[in-house]
N, C-alpha and C positions, 0 to 999 in steps of 0.2 A: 504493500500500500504506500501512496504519496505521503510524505509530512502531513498534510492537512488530515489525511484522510487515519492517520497514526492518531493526530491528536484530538479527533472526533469518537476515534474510539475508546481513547483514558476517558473523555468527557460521560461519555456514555456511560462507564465502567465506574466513577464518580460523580453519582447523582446530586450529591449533596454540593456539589463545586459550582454547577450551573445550571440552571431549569431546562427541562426537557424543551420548553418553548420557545427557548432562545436556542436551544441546540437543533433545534428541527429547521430554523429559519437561516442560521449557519449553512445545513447541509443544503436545504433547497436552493438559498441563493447562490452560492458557492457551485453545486453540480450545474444547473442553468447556467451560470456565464463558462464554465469549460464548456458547455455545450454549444452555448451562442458564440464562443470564439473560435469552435473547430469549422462551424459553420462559415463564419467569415473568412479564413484563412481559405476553407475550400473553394468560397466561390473567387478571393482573389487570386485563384493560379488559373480561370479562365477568360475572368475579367475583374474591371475594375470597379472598386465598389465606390456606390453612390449614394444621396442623401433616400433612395426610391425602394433600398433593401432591405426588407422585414426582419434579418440579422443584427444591422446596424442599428435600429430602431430600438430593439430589445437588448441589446447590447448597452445602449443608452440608459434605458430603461433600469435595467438591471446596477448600473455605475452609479446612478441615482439614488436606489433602495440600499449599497453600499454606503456612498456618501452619509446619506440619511438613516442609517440602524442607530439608535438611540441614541440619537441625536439632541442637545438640550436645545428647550425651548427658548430663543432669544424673551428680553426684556426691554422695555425702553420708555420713557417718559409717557407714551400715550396708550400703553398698553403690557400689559405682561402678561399675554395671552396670545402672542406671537406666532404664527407657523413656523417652527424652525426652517433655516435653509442652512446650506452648505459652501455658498459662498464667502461665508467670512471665512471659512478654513482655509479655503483657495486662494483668497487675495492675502490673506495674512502668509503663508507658506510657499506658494509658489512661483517659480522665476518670476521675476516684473514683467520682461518682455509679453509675460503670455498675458497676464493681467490686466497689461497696458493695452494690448491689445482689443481683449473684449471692454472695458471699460470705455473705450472711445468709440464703440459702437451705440449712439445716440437712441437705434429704433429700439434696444433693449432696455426696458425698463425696469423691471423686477432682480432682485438679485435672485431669484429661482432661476430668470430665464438666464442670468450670466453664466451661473454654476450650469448649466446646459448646455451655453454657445461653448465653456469652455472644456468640456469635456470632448467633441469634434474637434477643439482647437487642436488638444493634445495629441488627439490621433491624427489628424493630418501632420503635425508635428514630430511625431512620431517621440513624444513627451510624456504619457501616459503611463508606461511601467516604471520611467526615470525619477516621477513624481512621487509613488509607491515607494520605492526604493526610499528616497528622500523619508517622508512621513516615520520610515522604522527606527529613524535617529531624533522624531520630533514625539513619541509617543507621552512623555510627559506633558508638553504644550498641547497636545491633542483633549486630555483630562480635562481640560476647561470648556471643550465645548462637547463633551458625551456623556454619558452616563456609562455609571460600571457596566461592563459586555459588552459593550459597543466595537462594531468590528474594527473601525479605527484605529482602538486603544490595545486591539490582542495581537502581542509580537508575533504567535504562531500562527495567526492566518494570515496579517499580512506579511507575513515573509515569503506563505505561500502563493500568496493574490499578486504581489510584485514579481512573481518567478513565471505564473502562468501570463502573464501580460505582454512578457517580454514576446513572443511570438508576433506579438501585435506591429511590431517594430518593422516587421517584412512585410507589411501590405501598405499599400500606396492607396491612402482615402484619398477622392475627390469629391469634396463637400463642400454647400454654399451656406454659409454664417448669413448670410446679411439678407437672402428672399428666404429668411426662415421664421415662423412663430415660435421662440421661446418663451415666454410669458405667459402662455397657457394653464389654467387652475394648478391643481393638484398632484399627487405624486401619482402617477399612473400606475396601473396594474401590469406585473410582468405574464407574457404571453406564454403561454408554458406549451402550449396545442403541440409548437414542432416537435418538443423533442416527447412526447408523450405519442406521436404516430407512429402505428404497428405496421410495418413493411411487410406483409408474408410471401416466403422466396418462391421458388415453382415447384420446387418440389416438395414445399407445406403443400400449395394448391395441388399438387396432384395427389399427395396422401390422400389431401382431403376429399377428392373428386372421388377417388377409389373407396372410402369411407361411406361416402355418401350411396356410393351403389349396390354395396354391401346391404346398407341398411333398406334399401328400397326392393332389394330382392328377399332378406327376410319378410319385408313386411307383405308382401307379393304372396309369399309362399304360407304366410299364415292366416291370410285374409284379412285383416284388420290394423288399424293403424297403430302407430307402436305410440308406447308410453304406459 
């Protein structure tokens, strides 16, 4: 087994260390993005991936539910009932260049949709695992914006999240920041459909075809329909 997948199972094996709820949510997001990056890696060795690919989307998706796992609620003067975001982590921690970046992108408004723009930033960048890497030297400064579990703050999955990332580095995104809606509500639900479809190969389908005839000639010969 992987590191991660090592220390999901101490987890496991130590119920009292971490709630089964937070360790279920570990394993689902964590399997889902190896899933959603084998996905992308596959389609960029035919083609080039674009803003249009239901990989990259969920990929998204998924960096976000990261970003955001127990996440603290911001505070401030007119409310202390805040939706937390993830951009303060970002502009506070990482390179200027990329911050400066989406920060002078005027049609973005919301620091939701920054922490968004800049998550395509990194991957067109090819910044994204480099950033991870970084965070595993910053996990003290990370304490002030999570709560205990928070995937941020655990050395042993981000050591493992920066390690599977790095693949990312070999695909060349072409993606457009600026005809994009970032801004949009809420944290979106991740799509699980792909990797949950059952492929059956030809030779299930032909078992099954021969199963199938089996049972129709018993029932043939007994007169009556089976059950």
């Amino acid at each position: 087994p992987s590191s991660f997948e090592r220390v999901i199972i101490l987890k496991l094996s130590s119920p009292s260390e971490v709630s089964l709820t937070r360790q279920c949510e570990i394993v689902i997001i964590f399997l889902s993005l190896r899933m959603c990056i084998k996905s992308l890696v596959d389609k960029a060795a035919f083609e080039t991936v674009t803003d249009d690919c239901p990989s990259l989307r969920n990929f998204c998706i998924i960096m976000e539910h990261i970003f955001t796992h127990r996440l603290l609620a911001r505070r401030s003067l007119f409310s202390s009932n805040e939706a937390p975001t993830f951009w303060p982590v970002i502009a506070k921690l990482a390179p200027r260049i990329t911050v400066g970046s989406i920060q002078d992108m005027e049609e973005i408004q919301t620091d939701l949709g920054k922490g968004r723009a800049w998550i395509r930033l990194a991957l067109v960048q090819k910044k994204l695992s480099g950033f991870f890497t970084l965070l595993l030297s910053k996990t003290e400064h990370l304490r002030s914006y999570y709560h205990t579990g928070g995937f941020l703050v655990n050395i042993e999955e981000m050591t493992e999240l920066a390690g599977t990332l790095r693949c990312l580095d070999s695909i060349d995104f072409n993606l457009c920041l600026r005809d994009h809606d970032f801004d949009f509500g809420e944290l979106p639900e991740i799509d699980y459909s792909p990797y949950l479809r059952f492929i059956q190969s030809h030779h299930s389908i032909a078992d099954d075809t021969m199963e199938e005839k089996r049972l129709l000639s018993l029932q043939s010969e007994r007169g009556r329909p089976l059950g």
